[in-house]
Phi, psi and omega in degrees: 000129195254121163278166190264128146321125176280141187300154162315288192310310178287315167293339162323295191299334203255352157284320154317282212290325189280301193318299179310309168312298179306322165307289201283328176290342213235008164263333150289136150200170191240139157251145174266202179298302172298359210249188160216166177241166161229134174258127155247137196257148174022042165088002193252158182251172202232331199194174142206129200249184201250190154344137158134170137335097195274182139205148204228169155299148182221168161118052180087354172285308147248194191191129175265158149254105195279127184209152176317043236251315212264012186245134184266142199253162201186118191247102180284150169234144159090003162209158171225094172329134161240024172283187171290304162332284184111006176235310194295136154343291191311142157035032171262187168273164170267163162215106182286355159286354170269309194283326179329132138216175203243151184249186150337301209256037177043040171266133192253112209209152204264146180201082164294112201230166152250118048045103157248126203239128182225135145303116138214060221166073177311307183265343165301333183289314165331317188252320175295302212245141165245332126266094181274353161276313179323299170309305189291318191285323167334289204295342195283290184287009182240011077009260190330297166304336135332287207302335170312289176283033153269334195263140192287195188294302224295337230270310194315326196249024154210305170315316244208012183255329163338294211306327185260002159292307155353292183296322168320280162346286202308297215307328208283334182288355149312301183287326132345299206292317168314326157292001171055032181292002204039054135243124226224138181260135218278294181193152179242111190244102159302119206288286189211167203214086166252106159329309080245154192302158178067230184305345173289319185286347212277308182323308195264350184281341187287327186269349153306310177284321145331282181298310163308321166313317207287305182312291151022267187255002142303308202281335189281299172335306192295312180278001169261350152308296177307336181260345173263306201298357153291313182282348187268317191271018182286298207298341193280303179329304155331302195282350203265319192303329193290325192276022155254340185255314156316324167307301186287341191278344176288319178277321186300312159330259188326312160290354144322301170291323175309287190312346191236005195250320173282341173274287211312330176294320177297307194292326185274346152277012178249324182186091180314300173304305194305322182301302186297322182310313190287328197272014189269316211262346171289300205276325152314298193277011190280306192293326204251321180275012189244007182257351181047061148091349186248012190318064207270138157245150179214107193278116175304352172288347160299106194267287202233041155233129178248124186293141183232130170243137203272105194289353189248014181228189169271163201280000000 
């Protein structure tokens, strides 16, 4: 049985209709939200665009790579995590070749970190570096292992780990930004900082619980200082005030007294006898109404009389 042939014309049409497909399928692409793309025409690169709907050249002429820009990436050193995270301590492996480092003071301490990571730069990441976690984990431990060794054991596991995470961040994103790798590092975290197992680790947890004691009761010194030296200057502060408000009630007096002592003067220079009179008959009756009754006068002109007062009754 022979199948029937197609016409010319129809195979024409039906080549066309694949040609159109093919055109229109290799002419679309999507970025999502997290990524950018970089378009390359014949392997060479020509542009890179964002989130969205593309349109490329198509049948292979160009071709996108879609890459991560908006996910921050996390690189563990000196373990290799199996939690879910891709972080955690619990139940990873070690890898003491990472972790090994000799300190300042020729002390030898286990030094487990994290590495955050951001694309910001597509086609340099692409292009610049060609095993690019093997790169990033090298400059990250040959980082690291400086700051280790400048500092002695004790500073590396309490004082001095902000400073080398800091320093760290800084140095590798120098280096990085010098390899033209596109990528800006997110944060540099240190896991844990152990010294090597048995009496050496036994040594340093003691002097570790020593220095937490000491922090300890410097913060209890700093909160009995906060609570008395606010209550010592409230009280001072009380005592200063009352000895401003006695001052003043002491000068408002005297000038009281001043202002009633210069009008008594005026009136007793205009007329002296009349003035001295009042103020005897003033200072008399302040005396004879302030006695409630008990008042003894005693005249002196009495010579060979003595006045008897009944001291156990009223006068």
């Amino acid at each position: 049985m022979r199948l029937p042939s197609l016409s010319p014309k129809l195979a024409v049409s039906a080549v066309v209709i694949l040609l159109v497909l093919a055109v229109l399928m290799t002419s679309f692409f999507s970025v999502d939200q997290t990524e950018n793309a970089v378009v390359l025409r014949f392997g060479k690169y020509v542009r890179t665009v964002g989130p969205g709907l593309q349109m490329k050249l198509p049948l292979g002429i160009e071709r996108n790579i879609n890459v991560e820009t908006a996910v921050v990436q996390t690189l563990t050193f000196g373990y290799r995590p199996t939690d879910a995270t891709g972080t955690a301590l619990t139940g990873a492996f070690p890898d003491p070749d990472e972790s090994m480092m000799l300190t300042g003071d020729l002390n030898i301490v286990d030094v487990e970190w994290i590495v955050q990571y951001r694309i910001n730069d597509p086609r340099a990441y692409l292009f610049s570096v060609r095993d690019k976690e093997t790169t990033i984990r090298d400059i990250s431990q040959s980082v690291m292992n400086q700051l280790v060794g400048d500092l002695p054991i004790l500073a590396v596991m309490t004082s001095e780990r902000t400073s080398i995470e800091a320093d760290a961040q800084r140095d590798m994103q120098e280096i990085f930004d010098r390899y033209g790798f596109g990528i800006e590092i997110v944060a540099v975290k240190l896991q844990n900082i152990m010294p090597p197992e048995g009496d050496v680790q036994d040594a340093f947890e003691d002097v570790n619980k020593a220095i937490q004691d000491m922090n300890s009761l410097i913060n209890e010194g700093k909160q009995y200082y906060n609570q008395e030296i606010p209550a010592a200057r409230g009280e001072a502060e009380k005592m200063i005030a009352e000895a401003h408000g006695y001052a003043a009630d002491r000068v408002n007096r005297a000038e009281g007294d001043t202002a009633r002592f210069a009008s008594v003067l005026q009136e007793y220079e205009k007329d002296a006898e009349t003035t001295a009179e009042r103020l005897y008959i003033e200072t008399l009756s302040d005396v004879l109404s302030s006695g409630e009754g008990r008042t003894v006068l005693i005249d002196s002109s009495l010579d060979n009389f003595l006045p008897v007062r009944n001291v156990g009754g009223s006068v």
